[in-house]
N, C-alpha and C positions, 0 to 999 in steps of 0.2 A: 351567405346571408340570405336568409329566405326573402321571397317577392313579396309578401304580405304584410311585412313590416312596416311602422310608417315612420316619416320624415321626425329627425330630431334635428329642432333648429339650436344651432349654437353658435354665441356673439363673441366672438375674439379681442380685444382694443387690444393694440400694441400700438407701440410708438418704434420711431427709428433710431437702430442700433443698440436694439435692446436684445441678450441675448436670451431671458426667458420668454421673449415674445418668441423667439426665433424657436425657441423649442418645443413651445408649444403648438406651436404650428404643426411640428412633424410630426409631435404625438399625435395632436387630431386628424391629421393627412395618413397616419398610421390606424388610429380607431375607424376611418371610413371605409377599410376592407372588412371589418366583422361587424357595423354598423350603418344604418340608413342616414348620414349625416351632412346637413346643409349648413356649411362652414361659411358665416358673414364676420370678414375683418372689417373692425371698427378704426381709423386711424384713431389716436389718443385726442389728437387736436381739432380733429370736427367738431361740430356742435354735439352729435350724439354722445362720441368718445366722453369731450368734457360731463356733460350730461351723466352719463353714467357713473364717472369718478366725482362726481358730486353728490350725489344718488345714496351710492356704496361707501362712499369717505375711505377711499382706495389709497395709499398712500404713492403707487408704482406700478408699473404693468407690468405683466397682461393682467385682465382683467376675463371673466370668462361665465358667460351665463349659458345658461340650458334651459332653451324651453320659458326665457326671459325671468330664469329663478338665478338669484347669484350663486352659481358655484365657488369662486377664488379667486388669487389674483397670487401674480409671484408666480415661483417655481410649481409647475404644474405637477402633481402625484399620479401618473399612469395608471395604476393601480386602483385610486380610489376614481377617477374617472370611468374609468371600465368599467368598477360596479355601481357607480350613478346610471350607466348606462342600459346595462342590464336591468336596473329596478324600474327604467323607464320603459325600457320594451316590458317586462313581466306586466308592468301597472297599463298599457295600454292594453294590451294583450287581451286583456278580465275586461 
């Protein structure tokens, strides 16, 4: 990952015992070796948490922004996160 890169902030919600929170975790604990990534878990039941699932009219967690834009919620796609990611470094990049 180059130094020059800058900070991608992305918001987590998961709640407990939820096992796509649990996975998306790893994905994004996995994307922060080839990206600059500032990983804030949101509990579901905080004020923000709820906030947000009110927000988004989410029906389940996780829940997952980038950059406080809604990415998804539910079972995370590797794949299409990766190239959100990518279009975010190219777009700061310019």
């Amino acid at each position: 990952m180059p130094a020059d890169m800058k900070e991608i902030h992305v918001e987590l919600v998961t709640a407990p015992g939820c096992h796509f929170c649990d996975e998306a975790q790893e994905i994004l604990h996995l994307q922060k070796d080839r990206f600059p990534l500032t990983i804030e878990l949101v509990p579901l039941m905080s004020e923000t948490g709820r906030n947000l699932v009110a927000r988004h009219r989410v029906p389940f967690p996780p829940i997952l922004l980038i950059e406080g834009v809604f990415f998804g919620y539910g079972r995370l796609s590797p794949r299409r996160l990766e190239q959100r990611l990518i279009d975010l470094i190219a777009a700061k990049a310019s």
